[in-house]
Structure formats: structure tokens, C-alpha cells
PDB file of N, CA, C and O in Angstrom:
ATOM      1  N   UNK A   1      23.715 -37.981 -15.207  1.00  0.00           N
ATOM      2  CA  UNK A   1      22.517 -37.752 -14.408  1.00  0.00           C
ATOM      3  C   UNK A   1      22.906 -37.740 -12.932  1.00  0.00           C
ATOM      4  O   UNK A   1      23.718 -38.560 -12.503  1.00  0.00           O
ATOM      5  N   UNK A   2      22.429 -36.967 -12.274  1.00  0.00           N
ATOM      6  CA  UNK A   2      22.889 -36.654 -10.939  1.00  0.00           C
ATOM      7  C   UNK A   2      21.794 -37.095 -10.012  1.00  0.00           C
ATOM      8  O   UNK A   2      20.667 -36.705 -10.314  1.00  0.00           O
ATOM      9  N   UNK A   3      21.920 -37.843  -8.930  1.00  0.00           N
ATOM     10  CA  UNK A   3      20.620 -38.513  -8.002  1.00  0.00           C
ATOM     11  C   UNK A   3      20.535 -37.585  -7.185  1.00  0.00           C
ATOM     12  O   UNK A   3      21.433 -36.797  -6.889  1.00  0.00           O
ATOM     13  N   UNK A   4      18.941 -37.637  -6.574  1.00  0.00           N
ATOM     14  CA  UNK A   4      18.717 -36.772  -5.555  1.00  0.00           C
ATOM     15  C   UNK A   4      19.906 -37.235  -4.403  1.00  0.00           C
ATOM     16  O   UNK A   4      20.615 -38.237  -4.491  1.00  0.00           O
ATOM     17  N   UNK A   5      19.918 -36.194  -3.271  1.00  0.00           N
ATOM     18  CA  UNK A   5      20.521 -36.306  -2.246  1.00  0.00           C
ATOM     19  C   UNK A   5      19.851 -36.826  -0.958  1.00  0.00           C
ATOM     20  O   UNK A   5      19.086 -36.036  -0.403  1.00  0.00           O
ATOM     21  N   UNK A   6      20.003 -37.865  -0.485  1.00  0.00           N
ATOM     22  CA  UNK A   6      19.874 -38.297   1.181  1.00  0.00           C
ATOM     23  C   UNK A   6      19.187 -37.134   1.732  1.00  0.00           C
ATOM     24  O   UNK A   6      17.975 -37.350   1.711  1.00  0.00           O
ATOM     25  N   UNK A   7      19.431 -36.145   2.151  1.00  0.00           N
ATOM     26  CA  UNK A   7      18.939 -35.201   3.254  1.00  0.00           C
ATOM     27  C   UNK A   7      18.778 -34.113   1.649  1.00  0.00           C
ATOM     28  O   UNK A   7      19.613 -33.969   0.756  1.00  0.00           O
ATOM     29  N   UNK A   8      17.796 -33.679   1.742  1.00  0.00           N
ATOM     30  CA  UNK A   8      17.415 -33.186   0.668  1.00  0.00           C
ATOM     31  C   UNK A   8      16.531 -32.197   0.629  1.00  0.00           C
ATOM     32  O   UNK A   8      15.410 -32.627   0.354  1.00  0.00           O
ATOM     33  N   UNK A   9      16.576 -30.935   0.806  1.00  0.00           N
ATOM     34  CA  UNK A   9      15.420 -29.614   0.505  1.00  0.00           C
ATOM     35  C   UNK A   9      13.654 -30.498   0.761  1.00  0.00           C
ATOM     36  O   UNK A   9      12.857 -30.463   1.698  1.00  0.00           O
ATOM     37  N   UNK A  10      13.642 -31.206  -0.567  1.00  0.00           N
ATOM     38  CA  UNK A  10      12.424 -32.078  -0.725  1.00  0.00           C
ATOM     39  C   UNK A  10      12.174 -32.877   0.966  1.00  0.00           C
ATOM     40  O   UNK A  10      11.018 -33.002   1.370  1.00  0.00           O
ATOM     41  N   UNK A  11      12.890 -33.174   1.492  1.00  0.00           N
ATOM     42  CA  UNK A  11      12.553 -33.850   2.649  1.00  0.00           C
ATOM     43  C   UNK A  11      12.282 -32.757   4.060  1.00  0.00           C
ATOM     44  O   UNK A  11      11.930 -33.013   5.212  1.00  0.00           O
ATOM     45  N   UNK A  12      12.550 -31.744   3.523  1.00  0.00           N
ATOM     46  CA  UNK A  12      12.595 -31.105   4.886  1.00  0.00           C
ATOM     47  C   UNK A  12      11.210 -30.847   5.312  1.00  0.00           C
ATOM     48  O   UNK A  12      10.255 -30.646   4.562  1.00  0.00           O
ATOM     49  N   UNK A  13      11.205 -30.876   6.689  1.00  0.00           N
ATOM     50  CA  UNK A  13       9.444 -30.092   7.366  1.00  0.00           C
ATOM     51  C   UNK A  13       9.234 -29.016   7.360  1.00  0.00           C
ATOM     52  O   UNK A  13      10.128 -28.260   7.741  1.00  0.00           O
ATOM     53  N   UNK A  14       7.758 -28.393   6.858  1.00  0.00           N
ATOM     54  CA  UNK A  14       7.145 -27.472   7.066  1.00  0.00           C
ATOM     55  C   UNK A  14       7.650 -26.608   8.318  1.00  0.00           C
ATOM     56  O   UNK A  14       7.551 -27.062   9.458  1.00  0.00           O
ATOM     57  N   UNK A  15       8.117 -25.528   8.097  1.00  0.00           N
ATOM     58  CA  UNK A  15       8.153 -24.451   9.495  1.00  0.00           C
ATOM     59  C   UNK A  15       9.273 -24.756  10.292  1.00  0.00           C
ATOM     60  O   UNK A  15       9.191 -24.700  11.519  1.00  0.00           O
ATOM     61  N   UNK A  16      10.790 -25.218   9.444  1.00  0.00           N
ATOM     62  CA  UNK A  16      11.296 -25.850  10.979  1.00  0.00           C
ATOM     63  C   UNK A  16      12.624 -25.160   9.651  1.00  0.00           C
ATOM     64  O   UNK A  16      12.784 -25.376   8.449  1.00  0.00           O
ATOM     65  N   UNK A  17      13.267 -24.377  10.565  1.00  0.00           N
ATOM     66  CA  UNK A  17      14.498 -23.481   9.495  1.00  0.00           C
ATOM     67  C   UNK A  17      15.820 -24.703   9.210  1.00  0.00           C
ATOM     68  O   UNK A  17      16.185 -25.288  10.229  1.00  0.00           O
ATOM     69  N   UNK A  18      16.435 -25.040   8.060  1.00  0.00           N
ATOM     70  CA  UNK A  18      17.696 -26.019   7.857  1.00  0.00           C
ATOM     71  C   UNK A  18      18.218 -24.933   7.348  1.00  0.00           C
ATOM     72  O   UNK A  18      17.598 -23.898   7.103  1.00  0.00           O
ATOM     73  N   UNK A  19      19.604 -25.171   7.137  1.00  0.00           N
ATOM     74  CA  UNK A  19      20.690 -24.898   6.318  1.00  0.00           C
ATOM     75  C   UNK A  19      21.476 -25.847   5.260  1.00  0.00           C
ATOM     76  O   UNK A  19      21.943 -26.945   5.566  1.00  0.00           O
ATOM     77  N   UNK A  20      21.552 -25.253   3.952  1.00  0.00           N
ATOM     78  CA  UNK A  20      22.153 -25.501   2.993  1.00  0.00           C
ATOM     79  C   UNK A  20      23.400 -25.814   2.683  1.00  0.00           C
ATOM     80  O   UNK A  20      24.360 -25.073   2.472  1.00  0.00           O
ATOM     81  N   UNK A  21      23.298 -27.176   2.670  1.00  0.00           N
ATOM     82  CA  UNK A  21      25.117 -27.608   2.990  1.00  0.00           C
ATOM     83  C   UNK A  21      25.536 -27.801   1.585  1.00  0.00           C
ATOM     84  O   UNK A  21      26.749 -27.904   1.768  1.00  0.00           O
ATOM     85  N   UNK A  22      25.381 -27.913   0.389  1.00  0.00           N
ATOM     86  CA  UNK A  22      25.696 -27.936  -0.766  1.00  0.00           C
ATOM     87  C   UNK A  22      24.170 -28.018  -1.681  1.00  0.00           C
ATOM     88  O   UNK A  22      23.030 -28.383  -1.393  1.00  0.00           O
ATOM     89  N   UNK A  23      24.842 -27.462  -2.944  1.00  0.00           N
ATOM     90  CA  UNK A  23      23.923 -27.587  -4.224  1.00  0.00           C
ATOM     91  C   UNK A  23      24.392 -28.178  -5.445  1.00  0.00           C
ATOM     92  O   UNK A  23      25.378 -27.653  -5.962  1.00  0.00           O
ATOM     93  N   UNK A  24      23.710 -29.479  -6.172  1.00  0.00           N
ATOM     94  CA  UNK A  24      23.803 -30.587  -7.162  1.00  0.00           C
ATOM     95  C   UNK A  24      22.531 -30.183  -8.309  1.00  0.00           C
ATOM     96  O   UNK A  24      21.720 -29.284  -8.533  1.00  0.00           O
ATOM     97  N   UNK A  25      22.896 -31.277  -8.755  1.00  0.00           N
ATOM     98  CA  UNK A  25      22.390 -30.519 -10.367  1.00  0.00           C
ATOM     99  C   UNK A  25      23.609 -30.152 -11.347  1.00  0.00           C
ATOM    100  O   UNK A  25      24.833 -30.212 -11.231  1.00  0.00           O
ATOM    101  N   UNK A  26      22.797 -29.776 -12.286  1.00  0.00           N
ATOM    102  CA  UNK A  26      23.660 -29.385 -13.330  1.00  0.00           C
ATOM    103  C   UNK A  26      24.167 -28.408 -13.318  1.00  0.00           C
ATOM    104  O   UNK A  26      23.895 -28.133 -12.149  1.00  0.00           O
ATOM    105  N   UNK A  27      25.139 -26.958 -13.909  1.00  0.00           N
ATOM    106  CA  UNK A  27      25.514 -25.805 -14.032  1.00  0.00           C
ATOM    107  C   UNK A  27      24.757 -25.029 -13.580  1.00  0.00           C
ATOM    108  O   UNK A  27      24.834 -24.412 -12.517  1.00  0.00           O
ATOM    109  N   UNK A  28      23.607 -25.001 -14.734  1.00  0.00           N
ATOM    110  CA  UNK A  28      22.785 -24.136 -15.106  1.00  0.00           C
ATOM    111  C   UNK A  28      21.759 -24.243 -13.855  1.00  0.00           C
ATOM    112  O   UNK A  28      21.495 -23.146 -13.360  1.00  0.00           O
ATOM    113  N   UNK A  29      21.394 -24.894 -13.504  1.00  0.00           N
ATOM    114  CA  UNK A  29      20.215 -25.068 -11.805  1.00  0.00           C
ATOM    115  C   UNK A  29      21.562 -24.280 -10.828  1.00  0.00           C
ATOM    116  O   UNK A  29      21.225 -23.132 -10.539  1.00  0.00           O
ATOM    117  N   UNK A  30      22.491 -24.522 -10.466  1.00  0.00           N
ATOM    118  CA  UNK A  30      23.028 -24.312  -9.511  1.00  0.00           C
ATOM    119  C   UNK A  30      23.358 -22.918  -9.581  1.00  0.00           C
ATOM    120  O   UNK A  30      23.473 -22.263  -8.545  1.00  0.00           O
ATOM    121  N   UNK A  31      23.547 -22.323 -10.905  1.00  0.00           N
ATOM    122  CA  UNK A  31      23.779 -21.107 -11.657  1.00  0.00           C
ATOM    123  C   UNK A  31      22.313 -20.027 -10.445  1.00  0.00           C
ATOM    124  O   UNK A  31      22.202 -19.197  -9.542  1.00  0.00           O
ATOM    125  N   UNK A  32      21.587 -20.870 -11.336  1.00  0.00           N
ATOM    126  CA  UNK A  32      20.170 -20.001 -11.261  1.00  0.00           C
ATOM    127  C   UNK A  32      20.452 -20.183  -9.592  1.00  0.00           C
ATOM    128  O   UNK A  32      21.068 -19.299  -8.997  1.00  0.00           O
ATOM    129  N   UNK A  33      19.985 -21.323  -8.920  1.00  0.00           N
ATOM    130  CA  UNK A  33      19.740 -21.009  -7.295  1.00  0.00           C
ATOM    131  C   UNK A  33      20.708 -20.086  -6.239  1.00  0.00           C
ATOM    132  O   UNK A  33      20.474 -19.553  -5.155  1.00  0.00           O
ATOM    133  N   UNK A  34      21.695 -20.154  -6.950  1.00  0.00           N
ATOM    134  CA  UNK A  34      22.616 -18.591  -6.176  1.00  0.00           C
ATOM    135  C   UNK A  34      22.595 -17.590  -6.535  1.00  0.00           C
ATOM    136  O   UNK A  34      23.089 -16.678  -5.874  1.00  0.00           O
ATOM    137  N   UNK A  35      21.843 -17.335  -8.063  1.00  0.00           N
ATOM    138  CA  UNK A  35      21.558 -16.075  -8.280  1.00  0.00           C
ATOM    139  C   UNK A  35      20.192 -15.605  -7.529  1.00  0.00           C
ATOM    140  O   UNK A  35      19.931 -14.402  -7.498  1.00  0.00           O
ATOM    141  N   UNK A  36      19.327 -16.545  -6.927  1.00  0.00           N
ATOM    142  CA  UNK A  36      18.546 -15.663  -6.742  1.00  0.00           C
ATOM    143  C   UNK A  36      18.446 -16.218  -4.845  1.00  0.00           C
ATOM    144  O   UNK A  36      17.396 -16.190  -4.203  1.00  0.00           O
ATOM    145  N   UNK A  37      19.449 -16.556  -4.430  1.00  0.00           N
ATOM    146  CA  UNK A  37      19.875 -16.878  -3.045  1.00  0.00           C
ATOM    147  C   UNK A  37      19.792 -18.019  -2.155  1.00  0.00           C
ATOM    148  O   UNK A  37      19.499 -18.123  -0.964  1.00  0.00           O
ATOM    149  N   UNK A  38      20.167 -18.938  -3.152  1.00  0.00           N
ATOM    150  CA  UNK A  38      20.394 -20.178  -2.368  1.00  0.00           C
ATOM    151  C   UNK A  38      21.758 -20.627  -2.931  1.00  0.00           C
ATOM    152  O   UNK A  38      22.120 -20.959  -4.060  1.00  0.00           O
ATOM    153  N   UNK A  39      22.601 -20.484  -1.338  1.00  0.00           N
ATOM    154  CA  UNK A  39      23.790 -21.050  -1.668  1.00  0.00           C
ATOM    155  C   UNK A  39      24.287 -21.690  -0.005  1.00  0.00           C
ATOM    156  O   UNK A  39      23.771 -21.542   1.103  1.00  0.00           O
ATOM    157  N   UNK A  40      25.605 -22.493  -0.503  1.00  0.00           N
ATOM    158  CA  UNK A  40      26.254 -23.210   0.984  1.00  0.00           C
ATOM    159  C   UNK A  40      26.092 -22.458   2.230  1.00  0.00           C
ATOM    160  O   UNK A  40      26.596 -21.336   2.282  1.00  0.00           O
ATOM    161  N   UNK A  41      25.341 -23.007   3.431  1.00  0.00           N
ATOM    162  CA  UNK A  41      25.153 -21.766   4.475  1.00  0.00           C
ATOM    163  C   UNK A  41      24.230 -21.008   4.727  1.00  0.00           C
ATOM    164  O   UNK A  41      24.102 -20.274   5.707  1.00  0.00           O
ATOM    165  N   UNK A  42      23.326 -21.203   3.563  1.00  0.00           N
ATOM    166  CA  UNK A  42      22.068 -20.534   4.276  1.00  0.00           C
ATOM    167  C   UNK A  42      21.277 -21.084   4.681  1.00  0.00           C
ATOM    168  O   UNK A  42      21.501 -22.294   4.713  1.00  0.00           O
ATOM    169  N   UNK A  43      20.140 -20.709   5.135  1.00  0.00           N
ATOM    170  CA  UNK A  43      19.399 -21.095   6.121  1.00  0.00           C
ATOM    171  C   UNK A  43      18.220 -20.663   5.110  1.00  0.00           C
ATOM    172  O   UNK A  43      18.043 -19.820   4.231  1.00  0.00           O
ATOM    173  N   UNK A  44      17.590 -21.596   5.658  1.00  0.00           N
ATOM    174  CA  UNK A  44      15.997 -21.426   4.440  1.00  0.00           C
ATOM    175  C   UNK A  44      14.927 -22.707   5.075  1.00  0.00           C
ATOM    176  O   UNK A  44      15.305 -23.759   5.591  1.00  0.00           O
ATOM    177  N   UNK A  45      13.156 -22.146   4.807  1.00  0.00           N
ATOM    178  CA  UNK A  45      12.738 -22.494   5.443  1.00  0.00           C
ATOM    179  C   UNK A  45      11.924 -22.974   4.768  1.00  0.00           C
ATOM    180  O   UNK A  45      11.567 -22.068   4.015  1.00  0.00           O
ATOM    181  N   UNK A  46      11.071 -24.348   4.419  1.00  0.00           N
ATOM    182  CA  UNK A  46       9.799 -24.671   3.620  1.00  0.00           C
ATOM    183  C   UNK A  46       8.387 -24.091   4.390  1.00  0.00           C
ATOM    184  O   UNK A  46       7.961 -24.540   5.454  1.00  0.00           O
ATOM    185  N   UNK A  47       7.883 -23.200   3.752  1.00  0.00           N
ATOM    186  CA  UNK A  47       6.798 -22.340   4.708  1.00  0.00           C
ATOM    187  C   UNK A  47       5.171 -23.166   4.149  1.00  0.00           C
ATOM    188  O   UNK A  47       4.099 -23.069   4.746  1.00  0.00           O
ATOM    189  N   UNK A  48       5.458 -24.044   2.707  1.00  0.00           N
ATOM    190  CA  UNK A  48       4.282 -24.927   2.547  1.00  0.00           C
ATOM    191  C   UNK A  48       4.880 -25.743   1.350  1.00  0.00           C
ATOM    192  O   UNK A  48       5.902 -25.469   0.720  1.00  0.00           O
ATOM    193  N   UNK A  49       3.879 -26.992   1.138  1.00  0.00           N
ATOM    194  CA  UNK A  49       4.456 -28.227   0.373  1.00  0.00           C
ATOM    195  C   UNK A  49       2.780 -27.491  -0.499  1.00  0.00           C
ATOM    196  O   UNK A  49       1.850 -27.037   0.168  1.00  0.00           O
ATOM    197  N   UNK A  50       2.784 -27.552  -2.007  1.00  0.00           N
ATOM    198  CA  UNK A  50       2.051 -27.754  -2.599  1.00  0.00           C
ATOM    199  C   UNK A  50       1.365 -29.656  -2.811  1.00  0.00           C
ATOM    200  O   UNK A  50       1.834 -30.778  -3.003  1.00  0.00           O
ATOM    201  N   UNK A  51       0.270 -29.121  -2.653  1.00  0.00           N
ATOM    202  CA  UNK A  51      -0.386 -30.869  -2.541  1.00  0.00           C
ATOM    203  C   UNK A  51       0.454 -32.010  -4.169  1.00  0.00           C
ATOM    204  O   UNK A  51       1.180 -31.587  -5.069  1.00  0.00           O
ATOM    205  N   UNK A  52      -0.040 -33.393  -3.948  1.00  0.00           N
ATOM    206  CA  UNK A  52       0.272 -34.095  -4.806  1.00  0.00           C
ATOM    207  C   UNK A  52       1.686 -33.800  -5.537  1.00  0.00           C
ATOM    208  O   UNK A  52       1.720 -33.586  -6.748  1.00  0.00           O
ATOM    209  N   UNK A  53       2.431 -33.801  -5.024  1.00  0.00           N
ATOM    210  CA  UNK A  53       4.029 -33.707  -5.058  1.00  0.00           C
ATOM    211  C   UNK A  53       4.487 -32.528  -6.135  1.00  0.00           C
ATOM    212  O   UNK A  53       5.260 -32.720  -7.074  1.00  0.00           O
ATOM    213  N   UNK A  54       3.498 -30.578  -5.621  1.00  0.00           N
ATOM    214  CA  UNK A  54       3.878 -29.875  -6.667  1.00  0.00           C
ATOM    215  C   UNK A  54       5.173 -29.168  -5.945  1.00  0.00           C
ATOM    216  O   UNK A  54       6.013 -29.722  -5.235  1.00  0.00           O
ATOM    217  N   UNK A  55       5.097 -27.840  -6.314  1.00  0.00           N
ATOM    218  CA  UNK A  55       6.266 -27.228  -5.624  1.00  0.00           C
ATOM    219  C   UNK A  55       6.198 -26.794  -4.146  1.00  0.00           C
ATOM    220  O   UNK A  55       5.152 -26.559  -3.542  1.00  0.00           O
ATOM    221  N   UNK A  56       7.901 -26.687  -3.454  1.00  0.00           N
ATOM    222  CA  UNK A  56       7.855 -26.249  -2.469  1.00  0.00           C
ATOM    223  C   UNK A  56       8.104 -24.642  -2.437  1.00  0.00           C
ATOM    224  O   UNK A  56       8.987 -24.103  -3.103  1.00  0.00           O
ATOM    225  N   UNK A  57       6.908 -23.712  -1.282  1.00  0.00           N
ATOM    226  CA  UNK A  57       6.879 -22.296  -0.865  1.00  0.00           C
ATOM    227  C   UNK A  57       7.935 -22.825   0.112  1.00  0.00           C
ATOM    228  O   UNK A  57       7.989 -23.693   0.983  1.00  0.00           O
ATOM    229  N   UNK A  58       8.966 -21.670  -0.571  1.00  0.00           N
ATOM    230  CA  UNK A  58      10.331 -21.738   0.490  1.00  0.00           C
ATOM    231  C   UNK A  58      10.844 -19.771   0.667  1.00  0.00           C
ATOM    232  O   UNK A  58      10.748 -18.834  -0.126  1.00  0.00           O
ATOM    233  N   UNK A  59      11.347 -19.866   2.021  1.00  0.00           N
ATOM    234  CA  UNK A  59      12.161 -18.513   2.031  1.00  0.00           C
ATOM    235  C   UNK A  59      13.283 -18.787   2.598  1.00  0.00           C
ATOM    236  O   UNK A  59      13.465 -19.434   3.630  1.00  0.00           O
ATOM    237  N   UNK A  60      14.193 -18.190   1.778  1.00  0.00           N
ATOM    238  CA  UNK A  60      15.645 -18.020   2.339  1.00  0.00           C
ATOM    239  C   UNK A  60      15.987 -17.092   2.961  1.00  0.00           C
ATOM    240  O   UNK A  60      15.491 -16.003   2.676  1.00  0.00           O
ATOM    241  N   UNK A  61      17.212 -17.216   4.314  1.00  0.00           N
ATOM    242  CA  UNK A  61      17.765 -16.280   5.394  1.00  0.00           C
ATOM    243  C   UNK A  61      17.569 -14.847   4.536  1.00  0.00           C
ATOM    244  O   UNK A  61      17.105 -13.941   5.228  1.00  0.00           O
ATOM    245  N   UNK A  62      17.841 -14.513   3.179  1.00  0.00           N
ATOM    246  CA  UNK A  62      17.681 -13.120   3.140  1.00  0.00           C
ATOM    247  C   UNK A  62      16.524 -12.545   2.919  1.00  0.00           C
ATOM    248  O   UNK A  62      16.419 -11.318   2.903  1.00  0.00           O
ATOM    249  N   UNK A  63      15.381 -13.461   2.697  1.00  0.00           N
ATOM    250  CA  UNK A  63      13.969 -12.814   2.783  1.00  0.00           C
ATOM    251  C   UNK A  63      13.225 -13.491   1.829  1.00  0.00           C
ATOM    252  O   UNK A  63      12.185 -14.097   2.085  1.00  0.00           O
ATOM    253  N   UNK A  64      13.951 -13.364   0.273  1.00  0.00           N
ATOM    254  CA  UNK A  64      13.286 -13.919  -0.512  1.00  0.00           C
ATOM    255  C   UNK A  64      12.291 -15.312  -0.203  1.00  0.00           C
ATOM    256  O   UNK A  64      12.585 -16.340   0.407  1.00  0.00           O
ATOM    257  N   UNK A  65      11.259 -14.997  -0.740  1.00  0.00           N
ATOM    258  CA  UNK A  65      10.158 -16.179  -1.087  1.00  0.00           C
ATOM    259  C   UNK A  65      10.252 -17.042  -2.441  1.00  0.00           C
ATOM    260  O   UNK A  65      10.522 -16.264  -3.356  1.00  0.00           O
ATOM    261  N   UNK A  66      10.152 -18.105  -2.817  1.00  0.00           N
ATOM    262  CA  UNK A  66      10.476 -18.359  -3.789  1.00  0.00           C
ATOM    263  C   UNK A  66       9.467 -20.130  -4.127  1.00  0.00           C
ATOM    264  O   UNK A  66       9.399 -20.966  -3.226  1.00  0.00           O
ATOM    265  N   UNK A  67       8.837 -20.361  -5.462  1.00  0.00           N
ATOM    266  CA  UNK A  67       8.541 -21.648  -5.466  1.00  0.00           C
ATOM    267  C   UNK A  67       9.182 -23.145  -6.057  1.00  0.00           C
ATOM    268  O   UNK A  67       9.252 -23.429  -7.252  1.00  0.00           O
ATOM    269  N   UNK A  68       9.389 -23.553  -5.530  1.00  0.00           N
ATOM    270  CA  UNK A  68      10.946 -24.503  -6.116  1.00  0.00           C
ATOM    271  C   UNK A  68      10.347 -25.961  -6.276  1.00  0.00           C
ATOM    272  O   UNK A  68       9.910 -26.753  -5.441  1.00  0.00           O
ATOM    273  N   UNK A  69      10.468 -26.020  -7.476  1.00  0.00           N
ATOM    274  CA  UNK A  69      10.102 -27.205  -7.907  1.00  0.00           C
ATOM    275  C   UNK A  69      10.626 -28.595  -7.129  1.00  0.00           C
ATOM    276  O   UNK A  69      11.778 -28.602  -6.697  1.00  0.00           O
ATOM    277  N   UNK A  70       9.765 -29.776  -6.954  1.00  0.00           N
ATOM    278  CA  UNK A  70      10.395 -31.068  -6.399  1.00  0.00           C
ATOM    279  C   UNK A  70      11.652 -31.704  -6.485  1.00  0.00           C
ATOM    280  O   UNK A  70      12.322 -32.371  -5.696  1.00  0.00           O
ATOM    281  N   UNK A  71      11.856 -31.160  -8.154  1.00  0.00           N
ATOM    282  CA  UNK A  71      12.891 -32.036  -8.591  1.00  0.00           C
ATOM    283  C   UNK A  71      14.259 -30.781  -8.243  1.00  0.00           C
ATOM    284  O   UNK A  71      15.363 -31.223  -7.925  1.00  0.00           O
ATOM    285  N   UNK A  72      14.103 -29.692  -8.315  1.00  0.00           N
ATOM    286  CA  UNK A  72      15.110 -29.209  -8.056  1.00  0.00           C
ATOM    287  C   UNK A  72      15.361 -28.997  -6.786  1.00  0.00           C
ATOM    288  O   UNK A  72      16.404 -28.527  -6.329  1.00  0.00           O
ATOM    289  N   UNK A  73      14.103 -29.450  -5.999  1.00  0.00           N
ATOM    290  CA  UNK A  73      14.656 -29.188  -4.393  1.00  0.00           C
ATOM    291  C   UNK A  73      15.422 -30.536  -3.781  1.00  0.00           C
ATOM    292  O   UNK A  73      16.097 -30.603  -2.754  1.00  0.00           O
ATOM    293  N   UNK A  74      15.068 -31.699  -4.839  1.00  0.00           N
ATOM    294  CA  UNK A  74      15.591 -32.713  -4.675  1.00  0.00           C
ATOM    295  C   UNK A  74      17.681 -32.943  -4.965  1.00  0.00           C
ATOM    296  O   UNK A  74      18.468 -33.865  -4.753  1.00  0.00           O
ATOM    297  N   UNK A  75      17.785 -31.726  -5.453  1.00  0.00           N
ATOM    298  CA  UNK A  75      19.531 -31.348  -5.707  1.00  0.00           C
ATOM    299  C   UNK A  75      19.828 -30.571  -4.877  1.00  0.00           C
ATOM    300  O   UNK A  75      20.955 -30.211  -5.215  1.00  0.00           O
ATOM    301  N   UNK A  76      19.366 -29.669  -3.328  1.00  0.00           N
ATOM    302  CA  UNK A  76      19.624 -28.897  -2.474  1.00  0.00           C
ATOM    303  C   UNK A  76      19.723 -30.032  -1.074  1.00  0.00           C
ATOM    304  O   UNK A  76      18.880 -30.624  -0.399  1.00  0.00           O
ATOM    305  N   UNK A  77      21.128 -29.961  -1.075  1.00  0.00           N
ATOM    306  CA  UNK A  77      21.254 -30.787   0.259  1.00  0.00           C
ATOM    307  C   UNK A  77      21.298 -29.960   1.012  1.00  0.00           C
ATOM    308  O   UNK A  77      21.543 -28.837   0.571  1.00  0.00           O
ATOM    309  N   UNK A  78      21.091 -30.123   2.437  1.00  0.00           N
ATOM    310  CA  UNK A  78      20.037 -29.741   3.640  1.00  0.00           C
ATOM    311  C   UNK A  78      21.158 -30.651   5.011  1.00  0.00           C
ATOM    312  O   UNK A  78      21.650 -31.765   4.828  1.00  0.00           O
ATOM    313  N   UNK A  79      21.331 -29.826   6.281  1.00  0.00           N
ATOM    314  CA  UNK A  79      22.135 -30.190   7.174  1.00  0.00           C
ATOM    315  C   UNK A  79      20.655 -30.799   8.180  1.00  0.00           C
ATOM    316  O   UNK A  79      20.108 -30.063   9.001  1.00  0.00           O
ATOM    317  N   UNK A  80      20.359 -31.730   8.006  1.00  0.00           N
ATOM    318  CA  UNK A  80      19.121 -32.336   8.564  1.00  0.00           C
ATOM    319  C   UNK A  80      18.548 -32.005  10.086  1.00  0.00           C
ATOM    320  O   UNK A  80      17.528 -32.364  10.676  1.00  0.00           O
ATOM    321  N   UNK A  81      19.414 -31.348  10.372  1.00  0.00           N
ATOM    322  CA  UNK A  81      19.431 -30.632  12.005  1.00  0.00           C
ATOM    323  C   UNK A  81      18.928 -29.253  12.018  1.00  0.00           C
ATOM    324  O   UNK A  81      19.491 -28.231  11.626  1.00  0.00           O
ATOM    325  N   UNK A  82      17.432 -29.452  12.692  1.00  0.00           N
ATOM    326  CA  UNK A  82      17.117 -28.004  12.628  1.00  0.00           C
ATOM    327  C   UNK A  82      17.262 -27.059  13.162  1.00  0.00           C
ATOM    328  O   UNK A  82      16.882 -27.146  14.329  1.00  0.00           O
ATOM    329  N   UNK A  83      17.712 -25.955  12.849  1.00  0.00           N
ATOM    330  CA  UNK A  83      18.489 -24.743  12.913  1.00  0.00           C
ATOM    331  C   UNK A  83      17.420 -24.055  14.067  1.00  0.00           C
ATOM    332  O   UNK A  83      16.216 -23.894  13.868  1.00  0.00           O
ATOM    333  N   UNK A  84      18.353 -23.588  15.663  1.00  0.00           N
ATOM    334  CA  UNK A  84      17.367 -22.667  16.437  1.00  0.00           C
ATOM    335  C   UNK A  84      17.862 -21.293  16.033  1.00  0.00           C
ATOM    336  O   UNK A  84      18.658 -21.043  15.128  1.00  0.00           O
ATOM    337  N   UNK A  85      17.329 -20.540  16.759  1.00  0.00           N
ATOM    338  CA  UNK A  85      17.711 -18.679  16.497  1.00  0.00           C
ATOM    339  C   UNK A  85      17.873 -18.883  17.926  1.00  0.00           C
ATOM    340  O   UNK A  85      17.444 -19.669  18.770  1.00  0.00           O
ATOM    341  N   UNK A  86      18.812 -17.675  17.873  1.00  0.00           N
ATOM    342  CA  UNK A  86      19.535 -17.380  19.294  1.00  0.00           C
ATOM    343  C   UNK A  86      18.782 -16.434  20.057  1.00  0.00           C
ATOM    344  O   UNK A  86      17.852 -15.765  19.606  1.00  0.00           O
ATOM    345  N   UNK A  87      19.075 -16.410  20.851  1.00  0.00           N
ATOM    346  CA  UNK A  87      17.761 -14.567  21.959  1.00  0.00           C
ATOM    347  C   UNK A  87      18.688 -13.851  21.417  1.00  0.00           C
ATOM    348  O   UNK A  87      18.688 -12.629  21.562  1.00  0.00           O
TER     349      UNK A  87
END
């Protein structure tokens, strides 16, 4: 069994862009979240928290929107420093 991570997807704020410093979990979760674009290095943003601890509305640097469950956002470690954009 693998514990959530310290700085963790699940912890991040609404509207404020992090980057993806590793992904935990099992094979098969980590499988799936780079197939559909979450991997080391990207940048991804929680755009809303579903109430009473449902899923997080997240988009990643390449566009995709996506709804990611608690527990699996709880295996996406997160560089806790939020990411500016450059001019």
C-alpha cells in the first residue's frame, strides 16, 4: 500500500498553476495518468474542488481537462511552489 504524498495534487489551491514532480500509486494509475497527460514536469492546474471531498476539475499544461479522483490525486506529488508564466 502506498501513502499519500506530503505535497500532494489533493492539497493544491484552486487557480494557482504547480508542477508535477513525480507520480505514486500502483502501475496501472501511473500507467493511466501519462497516458492521458500527467507526467514529471508538468504543470497542471486545479480549476475546482468538487464539494464534500469529491473529485478534483484539473487541466494540464497541454490543455486537457480532466476529473481526478481524491484518492488518486492523493499519489500526484506536486512542487508546492506556485508556478508564474513569464511575459
Amino acid at each position: 500500500m502506498i501513502s499519500a504524498v506530503s505535497h500532494s495534487l489533493a492539497s493544491a489551491l484552486p487557480r494557482v498553476e504547480v508542477r508535477i514532480s513525480a507520480l505514486h500509486g500502483d502501475s496501472q494509475e501511473q500507467q493511466w495518468l501519462r497516458a492521458v497527460g500527467f507526467f514529471e514536469g508538468q504543470s497542471i492546474c486545479v480549476l475546482r474542488r468538487a464539494p464534500f471531498g469529491g473529485p478534483l476539475h484539473v487541466r494540464v499544461g497541454s490543455g486537457g481537462e480532466f476529473a481526478v479522483d481524491m484518492k488518486v490525486a492523493a499519489h500526484i506529488e506536486i512542487d508546492p511552489s506556485p508556478q508564474t508564466e513569464s511575459a
